[in-house]
C-alpha positions in Angstrom: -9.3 -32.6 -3.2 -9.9 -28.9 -3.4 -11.0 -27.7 0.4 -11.4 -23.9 -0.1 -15.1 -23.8 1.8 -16.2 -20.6 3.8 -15.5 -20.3 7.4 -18.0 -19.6 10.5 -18.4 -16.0 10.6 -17.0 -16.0 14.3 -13.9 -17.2 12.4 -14.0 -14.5 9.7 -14.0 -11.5 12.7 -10.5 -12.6 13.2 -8.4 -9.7 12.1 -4.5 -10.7 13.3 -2.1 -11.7 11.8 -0.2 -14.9 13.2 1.6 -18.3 12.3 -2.0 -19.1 13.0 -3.7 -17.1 11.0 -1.5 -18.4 8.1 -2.3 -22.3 8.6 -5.4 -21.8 8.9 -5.1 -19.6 5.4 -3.3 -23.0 3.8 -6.0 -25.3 5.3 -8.9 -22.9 4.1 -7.2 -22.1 0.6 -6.4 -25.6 0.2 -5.5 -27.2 -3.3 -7.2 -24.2 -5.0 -4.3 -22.3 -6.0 -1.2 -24.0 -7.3 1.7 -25.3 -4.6 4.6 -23.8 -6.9 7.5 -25.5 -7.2 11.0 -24.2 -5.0 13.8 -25.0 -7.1 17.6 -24.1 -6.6 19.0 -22.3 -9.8 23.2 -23.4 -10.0 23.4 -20.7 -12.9 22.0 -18.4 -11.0 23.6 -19.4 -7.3 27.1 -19.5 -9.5 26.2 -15.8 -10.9 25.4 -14.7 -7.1 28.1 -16.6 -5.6 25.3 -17.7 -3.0 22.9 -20.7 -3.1 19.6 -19.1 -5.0 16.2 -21.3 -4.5 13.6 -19.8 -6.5 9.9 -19.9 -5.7 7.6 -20.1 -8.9 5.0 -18.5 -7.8 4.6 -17.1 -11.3 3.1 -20.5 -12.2 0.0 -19.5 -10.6 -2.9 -19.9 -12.9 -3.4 -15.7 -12.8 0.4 -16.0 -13.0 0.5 -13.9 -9.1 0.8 -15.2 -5.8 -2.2 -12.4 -5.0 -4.5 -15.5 -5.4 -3.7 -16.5 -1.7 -4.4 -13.9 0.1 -7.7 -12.9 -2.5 -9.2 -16.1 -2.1 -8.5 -16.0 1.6 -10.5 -13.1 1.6 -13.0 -14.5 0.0 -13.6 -17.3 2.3 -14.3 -15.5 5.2 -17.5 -13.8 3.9 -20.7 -14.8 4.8 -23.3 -16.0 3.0 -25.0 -12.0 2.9 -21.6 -10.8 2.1 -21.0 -13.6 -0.8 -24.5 -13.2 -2.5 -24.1 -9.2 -2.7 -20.4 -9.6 -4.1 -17.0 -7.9 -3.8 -15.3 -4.9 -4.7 -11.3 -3.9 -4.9 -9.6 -0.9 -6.5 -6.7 -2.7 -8.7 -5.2 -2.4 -11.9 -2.6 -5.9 -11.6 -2.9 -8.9 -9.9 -4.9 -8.5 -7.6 -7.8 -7.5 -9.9 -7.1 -11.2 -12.0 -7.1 -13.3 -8.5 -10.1 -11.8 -6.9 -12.0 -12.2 -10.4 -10.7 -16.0 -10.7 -11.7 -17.3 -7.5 -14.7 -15.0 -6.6 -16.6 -16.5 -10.3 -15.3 -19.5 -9.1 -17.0 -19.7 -5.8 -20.2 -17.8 -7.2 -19.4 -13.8 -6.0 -19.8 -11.7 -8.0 -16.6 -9.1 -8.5 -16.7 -5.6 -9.5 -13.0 -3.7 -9.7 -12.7 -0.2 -10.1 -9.8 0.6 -12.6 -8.2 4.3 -13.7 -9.3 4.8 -17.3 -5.8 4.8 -17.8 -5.3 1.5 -17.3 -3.7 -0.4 -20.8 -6.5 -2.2 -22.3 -4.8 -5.7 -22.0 -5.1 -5.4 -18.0 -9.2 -4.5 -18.3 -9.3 -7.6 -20.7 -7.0 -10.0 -18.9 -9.8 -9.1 -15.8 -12.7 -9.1 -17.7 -11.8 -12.9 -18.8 -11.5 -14.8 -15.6 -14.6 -12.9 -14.3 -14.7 -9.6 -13.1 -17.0 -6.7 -14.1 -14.5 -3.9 -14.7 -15.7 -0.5 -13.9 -13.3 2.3 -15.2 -13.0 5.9 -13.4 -10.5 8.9 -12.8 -7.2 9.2 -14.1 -5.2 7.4 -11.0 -5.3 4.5 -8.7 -6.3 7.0 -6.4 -9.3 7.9 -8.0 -10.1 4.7 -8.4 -9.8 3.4 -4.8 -12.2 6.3 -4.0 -15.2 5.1 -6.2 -14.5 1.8 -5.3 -15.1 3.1 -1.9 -18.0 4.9 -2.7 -19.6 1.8 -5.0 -19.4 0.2 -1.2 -21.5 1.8 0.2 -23.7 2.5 -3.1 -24.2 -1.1 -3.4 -23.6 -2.5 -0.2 -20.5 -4.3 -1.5 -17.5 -5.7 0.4 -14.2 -4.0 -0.1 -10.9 -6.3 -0.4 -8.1 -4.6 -0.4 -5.2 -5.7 -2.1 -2.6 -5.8 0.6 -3.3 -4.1 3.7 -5.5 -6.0 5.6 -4.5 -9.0 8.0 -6.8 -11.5 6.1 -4.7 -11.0 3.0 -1.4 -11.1 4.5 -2.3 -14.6 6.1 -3.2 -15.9 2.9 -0.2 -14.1 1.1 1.8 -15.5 4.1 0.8 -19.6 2.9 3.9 -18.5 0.4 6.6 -18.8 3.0 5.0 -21.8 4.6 5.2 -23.8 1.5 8.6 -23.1 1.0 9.7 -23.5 4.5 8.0 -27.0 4.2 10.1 -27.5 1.3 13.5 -26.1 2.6 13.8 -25.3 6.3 17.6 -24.0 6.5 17.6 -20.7 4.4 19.7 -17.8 5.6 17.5 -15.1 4.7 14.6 -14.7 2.2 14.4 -11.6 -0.2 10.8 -10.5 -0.7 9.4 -7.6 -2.6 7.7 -5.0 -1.1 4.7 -2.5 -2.7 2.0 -2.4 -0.1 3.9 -5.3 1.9 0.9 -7.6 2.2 3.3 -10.1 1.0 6.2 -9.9 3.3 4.0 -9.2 5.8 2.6 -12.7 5.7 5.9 -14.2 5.4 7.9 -12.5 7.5 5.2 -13.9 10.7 5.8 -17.0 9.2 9.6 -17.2 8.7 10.4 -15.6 11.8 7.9 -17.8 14.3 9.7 -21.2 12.7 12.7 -19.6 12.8 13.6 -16.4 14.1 17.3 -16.2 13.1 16.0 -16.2 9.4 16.8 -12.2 8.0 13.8 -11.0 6.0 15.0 -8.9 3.4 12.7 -6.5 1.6 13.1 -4.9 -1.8 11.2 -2.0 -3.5 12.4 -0.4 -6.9 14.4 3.3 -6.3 11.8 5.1 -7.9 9.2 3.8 -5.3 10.9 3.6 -2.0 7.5 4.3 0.0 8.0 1.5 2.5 11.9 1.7 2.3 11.0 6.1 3.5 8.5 5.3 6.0 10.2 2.5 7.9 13.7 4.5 8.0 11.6 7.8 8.6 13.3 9.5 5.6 11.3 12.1 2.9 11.8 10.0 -0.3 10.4 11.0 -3.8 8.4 7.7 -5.4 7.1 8.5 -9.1 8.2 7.6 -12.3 8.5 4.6 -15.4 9.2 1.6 -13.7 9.5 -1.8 -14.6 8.4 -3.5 -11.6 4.7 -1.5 -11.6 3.8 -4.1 -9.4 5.3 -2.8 -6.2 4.4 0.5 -7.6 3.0 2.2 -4.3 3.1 5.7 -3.4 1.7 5.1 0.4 2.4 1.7 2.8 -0.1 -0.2 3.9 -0.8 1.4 7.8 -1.6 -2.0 8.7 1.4 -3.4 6.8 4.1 -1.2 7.8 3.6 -1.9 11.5 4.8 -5.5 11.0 7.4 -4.4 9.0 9.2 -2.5 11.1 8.9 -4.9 13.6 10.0 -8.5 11.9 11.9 -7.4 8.5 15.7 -6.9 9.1 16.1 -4.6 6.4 14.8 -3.0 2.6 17.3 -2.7 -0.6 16.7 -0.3 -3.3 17.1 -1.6 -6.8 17.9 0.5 -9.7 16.1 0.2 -13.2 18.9 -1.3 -15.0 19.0 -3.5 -12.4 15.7 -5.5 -12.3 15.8 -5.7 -16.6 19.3 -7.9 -15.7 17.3 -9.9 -13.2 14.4 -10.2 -15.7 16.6 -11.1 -18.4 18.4 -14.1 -16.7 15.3 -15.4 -14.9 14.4 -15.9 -19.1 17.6 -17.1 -20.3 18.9 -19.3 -17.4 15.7 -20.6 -16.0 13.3 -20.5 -19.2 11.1 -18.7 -16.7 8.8 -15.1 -17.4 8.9 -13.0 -14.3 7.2 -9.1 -14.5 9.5 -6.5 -13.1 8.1 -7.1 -9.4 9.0 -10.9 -9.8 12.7 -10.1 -10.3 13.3 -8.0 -7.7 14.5 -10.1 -5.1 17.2 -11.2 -7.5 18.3 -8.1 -8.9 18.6 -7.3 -5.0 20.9 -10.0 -4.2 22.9 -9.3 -7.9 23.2 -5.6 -6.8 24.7 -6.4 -3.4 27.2 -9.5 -3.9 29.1 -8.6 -0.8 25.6 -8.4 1.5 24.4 -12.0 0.8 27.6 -13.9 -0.2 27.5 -17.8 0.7 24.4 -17.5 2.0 21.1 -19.8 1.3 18.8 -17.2 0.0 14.7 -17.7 -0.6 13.6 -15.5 -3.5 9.6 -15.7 -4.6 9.2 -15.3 -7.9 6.0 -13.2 -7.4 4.0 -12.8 -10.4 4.8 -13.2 -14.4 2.6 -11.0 -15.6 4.5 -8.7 -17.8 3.5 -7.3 -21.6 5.6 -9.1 -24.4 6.0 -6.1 -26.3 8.0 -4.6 -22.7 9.8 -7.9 -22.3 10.6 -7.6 -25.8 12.3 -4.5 -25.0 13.9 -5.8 -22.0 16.1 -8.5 -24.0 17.0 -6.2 -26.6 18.1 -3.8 -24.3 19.9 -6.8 -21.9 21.7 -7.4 -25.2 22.8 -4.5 -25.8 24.6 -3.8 -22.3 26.7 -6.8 -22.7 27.9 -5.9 -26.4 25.8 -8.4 -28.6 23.7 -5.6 -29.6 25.5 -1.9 -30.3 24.7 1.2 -32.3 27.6 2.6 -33.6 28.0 6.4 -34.0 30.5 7.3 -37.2 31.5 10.3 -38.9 32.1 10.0 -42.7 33.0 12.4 -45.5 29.8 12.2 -47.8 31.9 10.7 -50.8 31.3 7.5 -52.9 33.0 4.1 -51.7 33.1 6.2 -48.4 30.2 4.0 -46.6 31.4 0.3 -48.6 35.5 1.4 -46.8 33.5 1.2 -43.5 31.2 -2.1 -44.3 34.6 -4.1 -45.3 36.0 -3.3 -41.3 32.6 -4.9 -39.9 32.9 -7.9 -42.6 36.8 -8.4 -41.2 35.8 -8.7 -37.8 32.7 -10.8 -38.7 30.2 -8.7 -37.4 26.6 -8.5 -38.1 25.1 -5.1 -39.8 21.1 -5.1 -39.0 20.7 -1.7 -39.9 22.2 1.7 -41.4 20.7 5.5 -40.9 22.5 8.3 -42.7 22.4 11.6 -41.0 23.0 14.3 -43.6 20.8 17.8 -42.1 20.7 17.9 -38.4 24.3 17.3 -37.7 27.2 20.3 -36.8 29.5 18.7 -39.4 30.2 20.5 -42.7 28.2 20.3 -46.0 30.4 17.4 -46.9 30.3 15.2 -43.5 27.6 13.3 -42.7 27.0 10.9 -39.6 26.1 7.2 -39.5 24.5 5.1 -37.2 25.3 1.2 -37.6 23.0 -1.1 -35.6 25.1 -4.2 -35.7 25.1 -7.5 -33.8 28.5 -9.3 -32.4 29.6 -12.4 -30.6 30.4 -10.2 -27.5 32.2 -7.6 -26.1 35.7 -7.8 -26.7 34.7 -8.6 -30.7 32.8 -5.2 -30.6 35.8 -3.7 -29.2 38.0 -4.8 -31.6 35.8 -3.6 -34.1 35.8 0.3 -32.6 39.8 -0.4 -32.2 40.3 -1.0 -36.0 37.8 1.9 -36.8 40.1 4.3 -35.2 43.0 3.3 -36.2 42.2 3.7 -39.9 41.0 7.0 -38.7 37.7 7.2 -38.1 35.6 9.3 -35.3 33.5 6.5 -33.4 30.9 6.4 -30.7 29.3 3.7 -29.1 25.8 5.0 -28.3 25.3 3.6 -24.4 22.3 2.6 -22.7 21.5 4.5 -19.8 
């Protein structure tokens, strides 16, 4: 039976955040989102050398876990409040799970997105729901209309993580999988605004408050990581987990931080493509950047969580295919099965076919060939070539190299960053 129905308004002035406040969340939410599954992953635990239980939260029908806390949200307006609709500032997740549920309950939601925004996010909004407004060149352009549409048009503003309502309803996350499994060692959240870790860290620690709360943001966006340990970090750049993208912490958000998580992790790019990679492969599961992060944490740090019973959400799925597409080839090619070979030849006939009989010997795969003749600093008679090839792993592509030299020839493997 689906029980999401409004509250009393008296109940909707609550504004803390509490075991309480996350209950009532679950009651109020009800069977409208989707109780993910918690499996444990023996791949993945055998990888880690701890015991990994992975919460699907990517299984959402937006494919986020923001649907708690935004539908949460939701049911605490009144009936003014619901009739005159909603407004956010949000270019992920948020945006799709306030869209869902408010034209699902009747509100109407309006969400203010930087004109930069790729056009599949606009469109992924526009069909569950939401009137998409695009304006400015940031989020932070955006957040400020949205702000100024409020008042214009006598809207209510839901923010997408710092606000208590939110985190209780984000917070329904750690009480379905403490329900589930009740003896973890420590659960590894990821952190952008910390809405999410804010709700679970009141959670896990009021049922048990030896559980360790581990928070992870990507290196290139250590906000919350900078703030808590009072450090002056840079956060900018091309990351894959744009999901916990966030320049500034939640005010709101950081104060329970610093108060009930036990410590934030850093995780490099090439970290977080792994944990992408083998959330596909192992457990035939799509996970955004964000979404892996609590695995590539525990990956990173084998020393910091071994033998423990670890909690990881899987936080949202919501990734573009052509990115992931990128992700695997790249996965591929840090472990050998993919290469690019860099080899100097004398531009000669038979020269390129002595080279192809070394790759057919060692049974590797050629997928494609680029002659460099002009922009090289080799003489008029040298030439470079580039051999994209495929191998079984490793050690067969290092034979390969091996038997290259020793007949001579100057090879290069060209390495991923």
């Amino acid at each position: 039976m689906n029980k999401s129905q409004p509250l009393p308004a008296s109940d909707a002035a609550q504004s803390e955040l509490s075991i309480e406040t996350v209950r009532a969340a679950a009651d109020r939410i009800g069977d409208a989102i989707v109780h993910t599954p918690l499996l444990k992953s023996q791949t993945l635990s055998s990888i880690a050398g701890a015991e990994i239980w992975l919460k699907f939260e990517n299984l959402q029908f937006t494919a986020a876990y923001k649907e708690r806390g935004a539908l949460n949200a939701l049911l605490h307006l009144t009936e003014e409040q619901r009739s005159k609709g909603v407004i956010a500032a949000s270019a992920g997740n948020h945006s799709q799970g306030l869209s869902y549920h408010g034209t699902r309950l009747g509100v109407p939601v309006t969400i203010v997105m930087p004109r930069t925004t790729p056009t599949v996010k606009v469109m992924q909004t526009e069909s569950v729901g939401g009137n998409v407004v695009l304006e400015g060149e940031t989020f932070d352009d955006a957040y400020a209309h949205a702000l100024k549409l409020e008042q214009e048009m006598g809207l209510t503003f839901i923010h997408p993580f710092d606000d208590p309502i939110v985190a209780s309803g984000q917070g329904t996350v750690a009480l379905e999988m403490l329900e589930q499994e009740s003896d973890f060692d420590c659960l590894v959240v990821p952190i952008g605004g910390g809405g999410l870790i804010s709700g679970m860290a009141t959670v896990a620690k009021a049922l048990n408050p030896d559980i360790e709360i581990i928070g992870v943001q990507a290196a290139l966006f250590p906000s919350m990581y900078a703030h808590v340990k009072g450090k002056q970090m840079d956060c900018g750049g091309d990351t894959l987990a744009e999901g916990i993208a966030v320049k500034a912490p939640g005010k709101f958000t950081s104060g329970v931080i610093a108060e009930l998580v036990d410590d934030i992790l850093l995780v490099e790019e090439n970290a977080l493509e792994n944990a992408v990679s083998l959330l596909l492969q192992i457990e035939k599961t799509v996970v955004e950047g964000a979404g892996a992060a609590g695995l590539a944490a525990v990956l990173a740090n084998p020393d910091r969580f071994a033998g423990k019973k670890i909690g990881l959400v899987l936080c949202g799925g919501n990734i573009d295919t052509r990115l992931l597409a990128n992700v695997l080839l790249r996965d591929l090619a840090r472990s050998g099965r993919l290469a690019r070979l860099r080899i100097q030849l004398q531009d000669r006939p038979g020269a390129l076919f002595k080279v192809m009989r070394e790759f057919d010997e060692h049974n590797v795969n050629i997928i494609e060939i680029y002659h460099q003749r002009i922009f090289t600093g080799l003489p008029a008679k040298g030439l470079i070539t580039d051999i994209e090839c495929e191998a079984r792993d490793r050690d067969q592509l290092d034979s390969l190299i091996a038997a290259l030299q020793a007949r001579g020839y100057a090879v290069s493997l060209v390495e991923l960053n």
